[in-house]
VOSE-700298 format. One record per residue (C-alpha): residue in three letters; residue number from 1; z, x, y. Coordinates in pm, 1 decimal. Layout:
// residues N
{"ALA", NUM, {Z, X, Y}}
...
// end
This chain:
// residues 373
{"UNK", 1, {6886.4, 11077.7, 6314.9}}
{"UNK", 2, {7190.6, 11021.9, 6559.7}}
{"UNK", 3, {7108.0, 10710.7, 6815.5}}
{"UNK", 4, {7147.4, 10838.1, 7162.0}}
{"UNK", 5, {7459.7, 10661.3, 7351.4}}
{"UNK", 6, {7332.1, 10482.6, 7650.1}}
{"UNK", 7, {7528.4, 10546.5, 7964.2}}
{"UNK", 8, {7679.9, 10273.8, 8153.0}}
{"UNK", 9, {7559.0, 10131.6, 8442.5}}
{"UNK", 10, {7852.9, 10257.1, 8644.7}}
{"UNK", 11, {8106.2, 10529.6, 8615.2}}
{"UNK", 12, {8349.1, 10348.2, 8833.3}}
{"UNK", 13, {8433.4, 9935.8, 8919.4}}
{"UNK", 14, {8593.9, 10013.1, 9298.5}}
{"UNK", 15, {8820.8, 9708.8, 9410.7}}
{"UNK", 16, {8743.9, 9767.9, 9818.1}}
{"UNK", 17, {8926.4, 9484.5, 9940.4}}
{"UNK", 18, {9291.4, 9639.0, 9781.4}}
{"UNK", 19, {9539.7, 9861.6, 9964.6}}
{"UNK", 20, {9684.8, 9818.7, 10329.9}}
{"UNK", 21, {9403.5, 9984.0, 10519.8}}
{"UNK", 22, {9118.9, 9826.2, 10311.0}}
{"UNK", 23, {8851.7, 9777.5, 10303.4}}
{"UNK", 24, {8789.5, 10079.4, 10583.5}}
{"UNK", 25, {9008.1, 10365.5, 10411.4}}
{"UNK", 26, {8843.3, 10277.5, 10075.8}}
{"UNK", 27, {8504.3, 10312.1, 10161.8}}
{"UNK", 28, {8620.9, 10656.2, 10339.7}}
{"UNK", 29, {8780.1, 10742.9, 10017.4}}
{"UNK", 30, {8467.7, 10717.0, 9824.5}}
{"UNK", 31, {8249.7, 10904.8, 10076.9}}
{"UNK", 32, {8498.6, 11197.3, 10026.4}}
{"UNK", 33, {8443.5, 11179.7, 9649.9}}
{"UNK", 34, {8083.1, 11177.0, 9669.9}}
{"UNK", 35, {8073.7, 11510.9, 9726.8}}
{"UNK", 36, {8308.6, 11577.0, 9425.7}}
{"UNK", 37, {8158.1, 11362.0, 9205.3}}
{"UNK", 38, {7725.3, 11297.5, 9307.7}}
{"UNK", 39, {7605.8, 11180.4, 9006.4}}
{"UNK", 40, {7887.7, 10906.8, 8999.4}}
{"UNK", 41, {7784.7, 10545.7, 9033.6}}
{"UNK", 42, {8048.7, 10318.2, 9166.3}}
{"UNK", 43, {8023.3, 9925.3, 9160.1}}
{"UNK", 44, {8204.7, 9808.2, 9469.2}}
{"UNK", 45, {8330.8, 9503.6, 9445.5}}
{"UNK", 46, {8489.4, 9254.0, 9817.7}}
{"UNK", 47, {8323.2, 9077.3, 10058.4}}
{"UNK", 48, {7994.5, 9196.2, 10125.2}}
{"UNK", 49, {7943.2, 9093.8, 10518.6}}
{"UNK", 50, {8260.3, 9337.1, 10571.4}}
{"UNK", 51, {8133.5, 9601.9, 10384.5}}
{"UNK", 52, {7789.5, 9672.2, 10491.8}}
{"UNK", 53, {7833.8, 9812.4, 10841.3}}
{"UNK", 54, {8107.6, 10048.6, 10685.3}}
{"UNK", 55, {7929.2, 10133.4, 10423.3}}
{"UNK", 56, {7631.8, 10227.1, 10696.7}}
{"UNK", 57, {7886.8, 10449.4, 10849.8}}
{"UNK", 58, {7904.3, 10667.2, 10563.5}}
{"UNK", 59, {7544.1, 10725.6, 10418.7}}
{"UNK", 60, {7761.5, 10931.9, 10105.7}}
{"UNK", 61, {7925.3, 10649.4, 9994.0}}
{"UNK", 62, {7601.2, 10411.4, 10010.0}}
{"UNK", 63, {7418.8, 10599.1, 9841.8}}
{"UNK", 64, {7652.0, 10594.4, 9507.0}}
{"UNK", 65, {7739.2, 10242.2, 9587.9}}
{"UNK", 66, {7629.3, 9885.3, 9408.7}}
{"UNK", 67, {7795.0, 9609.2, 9617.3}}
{"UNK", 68, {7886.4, 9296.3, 9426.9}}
{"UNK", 69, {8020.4, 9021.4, 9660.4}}
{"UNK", 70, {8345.4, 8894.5, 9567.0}}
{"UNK", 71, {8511.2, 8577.4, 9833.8}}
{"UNK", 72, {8862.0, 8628.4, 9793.0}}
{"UNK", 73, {9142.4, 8931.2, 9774.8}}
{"UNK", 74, {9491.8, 8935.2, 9578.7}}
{"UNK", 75, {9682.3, 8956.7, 9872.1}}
{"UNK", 76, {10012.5, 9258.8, 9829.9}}
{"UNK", 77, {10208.5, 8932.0, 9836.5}}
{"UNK", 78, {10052.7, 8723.4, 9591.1}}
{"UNK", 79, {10253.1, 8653.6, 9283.0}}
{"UNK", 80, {10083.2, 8784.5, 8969.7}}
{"UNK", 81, {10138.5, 8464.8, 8822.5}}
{"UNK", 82, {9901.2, 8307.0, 9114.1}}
{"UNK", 83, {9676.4, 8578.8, 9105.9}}
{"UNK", 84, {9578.0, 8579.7, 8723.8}}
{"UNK", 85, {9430.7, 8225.3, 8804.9}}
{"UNK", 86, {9179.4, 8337.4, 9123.6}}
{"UNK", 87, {8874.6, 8396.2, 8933.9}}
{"UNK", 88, {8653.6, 8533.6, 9253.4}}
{"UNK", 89, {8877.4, 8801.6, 9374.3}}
{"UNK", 90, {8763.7, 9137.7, 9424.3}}
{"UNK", 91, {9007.6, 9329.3, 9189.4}}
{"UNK", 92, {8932.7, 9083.3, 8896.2}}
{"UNK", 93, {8549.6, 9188.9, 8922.6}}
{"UNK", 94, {8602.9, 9519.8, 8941.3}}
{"UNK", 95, {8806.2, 9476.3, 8545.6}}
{"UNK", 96, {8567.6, 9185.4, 8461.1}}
{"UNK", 97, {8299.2, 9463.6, 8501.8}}
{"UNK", 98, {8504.5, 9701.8, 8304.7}}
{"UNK", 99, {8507.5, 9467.6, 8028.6}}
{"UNK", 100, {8159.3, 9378.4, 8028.2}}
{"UNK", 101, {8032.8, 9753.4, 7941.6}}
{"UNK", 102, {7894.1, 9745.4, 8300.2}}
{"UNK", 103, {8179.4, 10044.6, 8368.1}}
{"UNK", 104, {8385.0, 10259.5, 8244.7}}
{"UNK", 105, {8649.1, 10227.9, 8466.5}}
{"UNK", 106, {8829.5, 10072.4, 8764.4}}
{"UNK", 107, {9015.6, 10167.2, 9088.8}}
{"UNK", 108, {9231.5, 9950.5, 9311.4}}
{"UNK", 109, {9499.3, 9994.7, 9532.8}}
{"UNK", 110, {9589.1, 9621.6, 9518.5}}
{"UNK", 111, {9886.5, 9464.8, 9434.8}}
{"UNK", 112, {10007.2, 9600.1, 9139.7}}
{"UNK", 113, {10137.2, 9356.3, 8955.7}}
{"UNK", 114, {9817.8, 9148.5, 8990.9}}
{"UNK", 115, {9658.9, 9456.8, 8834.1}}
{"UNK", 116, {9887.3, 9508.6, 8578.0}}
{"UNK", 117, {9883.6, 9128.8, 8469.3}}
{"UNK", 118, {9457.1, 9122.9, 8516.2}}
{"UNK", 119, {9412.1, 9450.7, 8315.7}}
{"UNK", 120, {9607.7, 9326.5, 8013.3}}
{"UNK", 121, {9450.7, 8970.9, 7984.9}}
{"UNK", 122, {9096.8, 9098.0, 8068.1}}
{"UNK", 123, {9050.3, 9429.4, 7913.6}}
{"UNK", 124, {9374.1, 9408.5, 7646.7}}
{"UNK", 125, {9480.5, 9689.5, 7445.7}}
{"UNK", 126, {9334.6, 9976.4, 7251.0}}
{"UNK", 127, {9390.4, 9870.4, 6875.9}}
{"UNK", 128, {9752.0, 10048.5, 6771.2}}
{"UNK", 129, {9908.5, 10011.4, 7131.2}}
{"UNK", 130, {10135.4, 9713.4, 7131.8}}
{"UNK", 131, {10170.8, 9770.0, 7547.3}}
{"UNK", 132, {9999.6, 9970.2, 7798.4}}
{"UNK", 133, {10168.0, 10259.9, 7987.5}}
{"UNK", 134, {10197.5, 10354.4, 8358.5}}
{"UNK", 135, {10150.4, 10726.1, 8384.7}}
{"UNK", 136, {10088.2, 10949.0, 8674.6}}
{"UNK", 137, {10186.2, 11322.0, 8754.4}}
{"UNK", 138, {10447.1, 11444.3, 9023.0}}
{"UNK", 139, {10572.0, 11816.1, 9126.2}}
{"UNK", 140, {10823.3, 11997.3, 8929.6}}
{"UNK", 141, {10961.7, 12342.5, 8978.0}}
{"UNK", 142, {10736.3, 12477.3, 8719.6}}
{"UNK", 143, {10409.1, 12308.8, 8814.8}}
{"UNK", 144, {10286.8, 11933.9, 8748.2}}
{"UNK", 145, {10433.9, 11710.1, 8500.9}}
{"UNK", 146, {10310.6, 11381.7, 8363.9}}
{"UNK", 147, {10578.6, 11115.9, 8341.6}}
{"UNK", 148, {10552.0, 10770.6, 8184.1}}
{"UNK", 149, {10662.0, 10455.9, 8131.4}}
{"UNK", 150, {10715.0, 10413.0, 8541.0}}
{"UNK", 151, {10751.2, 10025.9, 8522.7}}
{"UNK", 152, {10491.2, 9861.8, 8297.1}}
{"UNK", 153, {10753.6, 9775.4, 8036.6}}
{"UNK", 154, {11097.3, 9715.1, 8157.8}}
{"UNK", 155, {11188.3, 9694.9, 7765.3}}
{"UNK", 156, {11033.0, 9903.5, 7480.4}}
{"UNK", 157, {11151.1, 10004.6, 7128.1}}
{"UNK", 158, {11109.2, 10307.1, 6968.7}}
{"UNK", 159, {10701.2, 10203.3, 6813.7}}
{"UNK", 160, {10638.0, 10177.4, 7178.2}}
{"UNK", 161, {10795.1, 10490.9, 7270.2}}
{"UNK", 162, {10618.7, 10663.9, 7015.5}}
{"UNK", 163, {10269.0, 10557.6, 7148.3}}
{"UNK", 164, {10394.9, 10621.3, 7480.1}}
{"UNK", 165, {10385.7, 10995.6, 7360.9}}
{"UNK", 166, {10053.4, 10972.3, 7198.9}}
{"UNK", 167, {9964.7, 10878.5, 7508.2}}
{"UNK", 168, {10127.6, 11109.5, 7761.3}}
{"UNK", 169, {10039.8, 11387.5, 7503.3}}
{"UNK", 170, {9631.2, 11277.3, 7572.1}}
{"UNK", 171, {9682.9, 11218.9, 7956.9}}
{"UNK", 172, {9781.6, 11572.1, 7998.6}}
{"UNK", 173, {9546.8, 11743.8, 7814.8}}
{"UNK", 174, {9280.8, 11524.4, 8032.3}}
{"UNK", 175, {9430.4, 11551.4, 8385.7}}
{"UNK", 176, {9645.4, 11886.8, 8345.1}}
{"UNK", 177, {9387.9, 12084.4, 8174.9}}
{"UNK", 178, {9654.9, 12165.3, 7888.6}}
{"UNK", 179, {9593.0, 12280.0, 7537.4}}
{"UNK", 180, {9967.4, 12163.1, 7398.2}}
{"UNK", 181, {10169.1, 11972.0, 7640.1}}
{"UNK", 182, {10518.7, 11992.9, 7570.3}}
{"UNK", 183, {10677.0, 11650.7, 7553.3}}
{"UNK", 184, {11032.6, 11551.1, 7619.9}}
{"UNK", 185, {11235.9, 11218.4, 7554.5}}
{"UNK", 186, {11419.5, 11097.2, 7838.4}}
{"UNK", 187, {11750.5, 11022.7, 7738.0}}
{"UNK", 188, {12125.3, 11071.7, 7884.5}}
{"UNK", 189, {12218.8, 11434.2, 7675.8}}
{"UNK", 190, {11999.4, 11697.0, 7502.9}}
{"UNK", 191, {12219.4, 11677.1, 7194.6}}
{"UNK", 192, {12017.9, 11492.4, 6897.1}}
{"UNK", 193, {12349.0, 11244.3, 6872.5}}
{"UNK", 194, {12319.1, 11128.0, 7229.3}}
{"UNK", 195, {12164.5, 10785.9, 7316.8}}
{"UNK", 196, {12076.0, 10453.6, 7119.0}}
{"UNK", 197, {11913.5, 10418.0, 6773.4}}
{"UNK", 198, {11596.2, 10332.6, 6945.9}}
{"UNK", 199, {11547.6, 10673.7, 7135.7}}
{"UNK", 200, {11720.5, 10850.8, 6818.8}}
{"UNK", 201, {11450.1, 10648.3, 6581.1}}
{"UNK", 202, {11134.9, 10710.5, 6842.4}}
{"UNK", 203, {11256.0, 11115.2, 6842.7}}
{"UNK", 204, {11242.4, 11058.3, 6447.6}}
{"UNK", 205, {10879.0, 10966.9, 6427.6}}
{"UNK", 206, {10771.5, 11199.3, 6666.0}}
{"UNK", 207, {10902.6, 11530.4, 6508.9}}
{"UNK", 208, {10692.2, 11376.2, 6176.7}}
{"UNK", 209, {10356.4, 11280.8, 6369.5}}
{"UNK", 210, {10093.5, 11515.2, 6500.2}}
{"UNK", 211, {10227.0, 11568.2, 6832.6}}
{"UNK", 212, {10584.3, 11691.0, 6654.4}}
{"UNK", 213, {10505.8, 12078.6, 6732.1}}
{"UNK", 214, {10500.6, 11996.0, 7112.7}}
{"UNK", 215, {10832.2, 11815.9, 7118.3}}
{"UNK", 216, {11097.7, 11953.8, 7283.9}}
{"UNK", 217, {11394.5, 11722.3, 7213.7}}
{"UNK", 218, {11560.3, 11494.5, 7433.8}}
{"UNK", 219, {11598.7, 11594.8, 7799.6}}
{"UNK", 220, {11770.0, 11509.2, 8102.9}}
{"UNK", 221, {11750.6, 11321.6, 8418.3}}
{"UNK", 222, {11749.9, 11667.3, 8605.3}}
{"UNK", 223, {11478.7, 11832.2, 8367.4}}
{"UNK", 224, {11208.7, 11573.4, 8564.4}}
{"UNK", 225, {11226.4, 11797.6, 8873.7}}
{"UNK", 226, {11318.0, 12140.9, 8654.3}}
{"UNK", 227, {10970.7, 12094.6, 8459.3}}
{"UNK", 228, {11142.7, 12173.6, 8129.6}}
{"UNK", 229, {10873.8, 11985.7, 7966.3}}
{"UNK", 230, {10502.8, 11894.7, 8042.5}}
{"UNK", 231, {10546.9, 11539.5, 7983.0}}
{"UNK", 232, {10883.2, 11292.4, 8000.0}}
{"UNK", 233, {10832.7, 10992.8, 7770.6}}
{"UNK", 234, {11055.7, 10679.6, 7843.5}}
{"UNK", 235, {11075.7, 10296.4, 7883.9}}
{"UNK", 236, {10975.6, 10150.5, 8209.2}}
{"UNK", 237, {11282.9, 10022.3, 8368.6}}
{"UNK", 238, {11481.3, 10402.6, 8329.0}}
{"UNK", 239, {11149.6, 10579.7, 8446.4}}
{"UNK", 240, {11095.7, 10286.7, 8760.6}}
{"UNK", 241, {11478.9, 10344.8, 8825.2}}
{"UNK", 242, {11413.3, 10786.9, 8803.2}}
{"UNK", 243, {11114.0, 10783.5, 9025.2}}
{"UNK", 244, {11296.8, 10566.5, 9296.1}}
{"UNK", 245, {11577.0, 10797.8, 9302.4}}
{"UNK", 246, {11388.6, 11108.5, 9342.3}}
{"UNK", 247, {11148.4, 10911.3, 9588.0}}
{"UNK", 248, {11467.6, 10856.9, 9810.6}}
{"UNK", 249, {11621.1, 11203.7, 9749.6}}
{"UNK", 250, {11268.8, 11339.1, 9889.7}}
{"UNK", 251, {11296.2, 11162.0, 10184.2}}
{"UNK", 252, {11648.4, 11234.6, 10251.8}}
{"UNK", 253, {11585.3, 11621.7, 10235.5}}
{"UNK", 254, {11283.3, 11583.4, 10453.9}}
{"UNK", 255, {11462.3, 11330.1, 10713.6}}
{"UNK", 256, {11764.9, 11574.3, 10681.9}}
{"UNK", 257, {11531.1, 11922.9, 10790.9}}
{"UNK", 258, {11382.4, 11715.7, 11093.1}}
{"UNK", 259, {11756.0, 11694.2, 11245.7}}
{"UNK", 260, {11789.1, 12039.9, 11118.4}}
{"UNK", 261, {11516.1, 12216.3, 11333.7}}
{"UNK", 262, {11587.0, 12005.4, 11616.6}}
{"UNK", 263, {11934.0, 11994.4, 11673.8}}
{"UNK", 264, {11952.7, 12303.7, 11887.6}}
{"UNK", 265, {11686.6, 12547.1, 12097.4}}
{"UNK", 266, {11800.2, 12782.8, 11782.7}}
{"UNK", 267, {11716.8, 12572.2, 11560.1}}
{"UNK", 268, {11357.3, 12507.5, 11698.6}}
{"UNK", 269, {11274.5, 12892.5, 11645.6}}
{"UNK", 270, {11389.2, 12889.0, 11345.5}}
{"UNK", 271, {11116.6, 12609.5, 11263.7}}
{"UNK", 272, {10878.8, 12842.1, 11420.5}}
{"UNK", 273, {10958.7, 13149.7, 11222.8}}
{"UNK", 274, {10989.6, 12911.5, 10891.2}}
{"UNK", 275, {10677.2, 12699.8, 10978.5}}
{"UNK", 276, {10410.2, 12856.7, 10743.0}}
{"UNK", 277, {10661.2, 12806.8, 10476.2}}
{"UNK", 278, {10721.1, 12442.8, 10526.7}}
{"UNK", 279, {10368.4, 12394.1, 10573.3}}
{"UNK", 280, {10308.4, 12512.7, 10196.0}}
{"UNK", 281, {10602.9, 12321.7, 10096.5}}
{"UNK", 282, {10488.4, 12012.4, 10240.2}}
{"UNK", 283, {10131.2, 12111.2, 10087.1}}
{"UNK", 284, {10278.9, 12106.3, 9751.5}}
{"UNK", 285, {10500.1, 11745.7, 9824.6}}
{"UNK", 286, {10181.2, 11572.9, 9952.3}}
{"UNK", 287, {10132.7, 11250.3, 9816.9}}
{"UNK", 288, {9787.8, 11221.8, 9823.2}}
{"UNK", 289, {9770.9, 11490.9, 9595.8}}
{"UNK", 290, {9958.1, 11313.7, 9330.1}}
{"UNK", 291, {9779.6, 10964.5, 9400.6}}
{"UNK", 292, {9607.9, 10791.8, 9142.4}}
{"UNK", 293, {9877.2, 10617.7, 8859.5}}
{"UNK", 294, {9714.9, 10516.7, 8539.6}}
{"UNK", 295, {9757.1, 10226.8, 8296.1}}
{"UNK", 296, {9733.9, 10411.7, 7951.7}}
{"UNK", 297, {9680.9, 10188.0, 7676.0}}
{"UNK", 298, {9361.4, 9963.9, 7787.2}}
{"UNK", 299, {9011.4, 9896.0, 7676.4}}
{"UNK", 300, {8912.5, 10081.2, 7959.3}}
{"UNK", 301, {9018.5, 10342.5, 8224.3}}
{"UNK", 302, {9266.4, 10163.0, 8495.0}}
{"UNK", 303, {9399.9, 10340.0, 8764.4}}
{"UNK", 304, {9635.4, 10226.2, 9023.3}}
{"UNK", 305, {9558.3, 10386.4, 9394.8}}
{"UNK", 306, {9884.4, 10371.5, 9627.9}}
{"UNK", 307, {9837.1, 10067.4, 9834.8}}
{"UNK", 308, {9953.4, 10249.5, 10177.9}}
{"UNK", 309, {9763.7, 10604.0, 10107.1}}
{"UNK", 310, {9469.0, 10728.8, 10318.9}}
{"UNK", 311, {9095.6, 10827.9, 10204.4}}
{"UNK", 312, {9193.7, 11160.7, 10111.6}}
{"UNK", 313, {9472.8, 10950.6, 9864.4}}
{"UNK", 314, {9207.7, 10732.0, 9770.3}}
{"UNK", 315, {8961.7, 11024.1, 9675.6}}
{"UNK", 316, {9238.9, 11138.3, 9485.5}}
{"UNK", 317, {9247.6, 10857.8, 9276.1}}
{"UNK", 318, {8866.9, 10800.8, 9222.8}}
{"UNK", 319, {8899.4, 11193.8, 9087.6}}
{"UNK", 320, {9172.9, 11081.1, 8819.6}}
{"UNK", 321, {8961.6, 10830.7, 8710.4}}
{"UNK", 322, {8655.6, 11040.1, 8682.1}}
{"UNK", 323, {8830.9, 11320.7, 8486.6}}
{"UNK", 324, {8938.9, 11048.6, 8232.0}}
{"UNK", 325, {8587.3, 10897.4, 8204.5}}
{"UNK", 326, {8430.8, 11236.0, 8182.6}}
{"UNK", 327, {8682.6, 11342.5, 7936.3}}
{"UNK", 328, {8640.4, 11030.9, 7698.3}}
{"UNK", 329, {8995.9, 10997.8, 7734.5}}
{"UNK", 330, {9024.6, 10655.4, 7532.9}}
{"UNK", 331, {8845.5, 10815.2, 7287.4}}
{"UNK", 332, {9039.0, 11070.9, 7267.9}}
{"UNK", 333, {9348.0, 10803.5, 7213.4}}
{"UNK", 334, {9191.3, 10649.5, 6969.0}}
{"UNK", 335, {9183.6, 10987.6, 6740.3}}
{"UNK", 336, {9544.5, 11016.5, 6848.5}}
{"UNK", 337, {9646.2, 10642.1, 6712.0}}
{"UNK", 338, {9405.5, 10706.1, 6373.2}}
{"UNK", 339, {9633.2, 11031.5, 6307.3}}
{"UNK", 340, {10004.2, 10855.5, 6406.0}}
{"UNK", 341, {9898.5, 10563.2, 6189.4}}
{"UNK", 342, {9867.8, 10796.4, 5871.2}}
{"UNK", 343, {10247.1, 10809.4, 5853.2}}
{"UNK", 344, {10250.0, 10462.3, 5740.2}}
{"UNK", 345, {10461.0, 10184.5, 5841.9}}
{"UNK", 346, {10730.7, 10435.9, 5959.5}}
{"UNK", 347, {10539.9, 10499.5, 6277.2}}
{"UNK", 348, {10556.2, 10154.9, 6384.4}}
{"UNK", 349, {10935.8, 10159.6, 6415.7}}
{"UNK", 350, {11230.1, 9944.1, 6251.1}}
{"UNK", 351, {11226.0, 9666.4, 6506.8}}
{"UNK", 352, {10975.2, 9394.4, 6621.8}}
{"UNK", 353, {10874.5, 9532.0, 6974.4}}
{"UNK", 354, {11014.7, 9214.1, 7231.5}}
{"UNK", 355, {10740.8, 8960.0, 7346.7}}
{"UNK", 356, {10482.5, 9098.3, 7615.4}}
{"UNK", 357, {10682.0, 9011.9, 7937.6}}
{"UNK", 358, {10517.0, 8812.4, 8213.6}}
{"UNK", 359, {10320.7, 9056.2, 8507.8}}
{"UNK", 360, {10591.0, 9288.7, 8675.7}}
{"UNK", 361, {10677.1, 9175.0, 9043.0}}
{"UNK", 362, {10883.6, 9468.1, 9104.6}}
{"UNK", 363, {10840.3, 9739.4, 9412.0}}
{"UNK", 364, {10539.8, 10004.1, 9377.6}}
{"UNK", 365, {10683.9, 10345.2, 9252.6}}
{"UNK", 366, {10671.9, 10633.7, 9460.7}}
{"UNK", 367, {10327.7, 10772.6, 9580.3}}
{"UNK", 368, {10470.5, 11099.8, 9512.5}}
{"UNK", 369, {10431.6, 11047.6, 9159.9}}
{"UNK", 370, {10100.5, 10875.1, 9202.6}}
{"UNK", 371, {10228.3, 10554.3, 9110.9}}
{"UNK", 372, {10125.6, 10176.6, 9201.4}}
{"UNK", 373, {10159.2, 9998.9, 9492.4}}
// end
């Protein structure tokens, strides 16, 4: 007979005191997700005299709400390095809980650093990842596509780029909905000569593991937005630098219609005429709907809320976390890892991956491709 698995105490650890507008637009965020998500139980974690009349204001968050009173908040200035060492903050309960079996997963839009450098001490990583990943999904011209490392690792070798796809492979099937992602390797040509011997070894291992079927190949800079595969696997620093650049092309095309369709009483029509056109467009570029960037990798679900979105952003993220808790999406990892490792010491790749490197302090990516902030 098969012993029943107890459920934990709470689906989701909710760090209320992250993000720009918190801890008002969190506690929003989660009312809007207790209608996606009612039998949820969230343990919300910041300071407990700030959150009870809010939490009064919306009856559908406090009802799926446990408050745990935490004294202090990582501050979006704080230096990782300082806020590894606050032991009563809000976001370190919310992993603390995480790691104690009390949940399954956490949600901040904190600093992300802090939460980068408090996920990996507290929770570490899944047995067969040497680092954690930052995923998250963004629009392409043929639908959404999953895209990681996006600043996590500013240097990986080819073991880690291999897990990387394991990974992205899992975090598509879970969030996407797909049978067989395709996967691509970011590199600078398609041609199987172009690159360095770590992106030429990584493609190696790949074509011999379980995933091989689904890889494409290497692919371009230019196939991100193209959507000529389901998932783009690369190191942090190239994927941090790729999701800037596309972050400030997308704001250049939008600042650039704006002086468009009002540079002339023409012009204005036009925007009438082309309105319910833009309005889809802008629809499909909304960056709540991309919200919610995950560290893959982790004893424990981790996902990183923009820390400027709204409560419809927030919800956003509380539903990526949700799908990967529901989905027993480190489980699902796990099987992935088991399988890679049965190609032997090959899969590990050539070269000693570098030294885990101290908490990033770099910029938050782009909220259009869900990422940290």
């Amino acid at each position: 007979m098969t012993a029943s698995v107890q459920p934990l105490p709470f689906s989701l650890a909710i760090d209320a005191m992250g993000g720009d507008r918190a801890p008002e637009m969190v506690i929003a965020g989660i009312a809007i997700a207790a209608e996606r998500h009612p039998h949820g139980r969230f343990l919300l974690t910041g300071d407990a005299a700030r959150l009870a009349p809010l939490l009064a204001k919306h009856p559908a968050a406090a009802a799926i709400c446990t408050v745990a009173d935490a004294p202090e908040a990582i501050g979006s200035d704080t230096k990782p390095s300082a806020a590894v060492r606050m032991r009563r903050t809000s976001m370190r309960l919310a992993i603390e809980a995480v790691s104690a079996g009390e949940a399954a997963g956490v949600v901040s839009a904190g600093n992300s650093g802090a939460l980068m450098g408090l996920a990996k001490i507290v929770l570490k990583t899944l047995p067969g990842i040497d680092r954690p990943a930052m995923a998250a999904v963004g629009p392409s011209a043929r639908g959404d596509v999953v895209m990681l490392d996006l600043g996590a690792n500013v240097q990986c070798e080819s073991r880690n780029l291999v897990q990387f796809a394991v990974m992205g492979d899992m975090f598509a099937r879970t969030v996407l909905g797909l049978t067989a992602p395709s996967i691509g390797l970011l590199n600078v040509g398609s041609e199987e000569l172009k690159g360095n011997d770590r992106v030429r070894e990584a493609a190696d291992i790949i074509r011999q593991c379980h995933i091989g079927p689904q890889f494409q190949g290497f692919v371009e800079g230019h196939d991100i937005a193209a959507g000529t595969t389901d998932v783009i696997v690369t190191d942090g620093f190239t994927g941090n630098v790729a999701l800037k650049t596309a972050e400030g092309a997308l704001k250049l095309i939008g600042d650039l219609l704006r002086q468009v369709f009002t540079s002339s009483a023409a012009a204005k029509l036009a925007y009438v005429l082309a309105r319910p056109g833009l309005e889809r467009l802008k629809e499909w570029l909304d960056p709540r709907r991309y919200n919610g960037a995950v560290l893959l990798g982790l004893n424990g679900v981790v996902v990183k809320s923009h820390g400027g979105t709204d409560a419809q952003g927030f919800a956003h993220a509380i539903d990526v976390a949700m799908d990967m808790v529901v989905h027993r999406f480190n489980e699902r990892i796990r099987d992935g890892l088991t399988r890679l490792a049965e190609l032997g010491p090959a899969s590990a790749g050539a070269a000693e991956s570098p030294a885990p490197a101290e908490p990033s302090e770099a910029g938050e990516p782009s909220p259009r491709f869900a990422a940290a902030g």
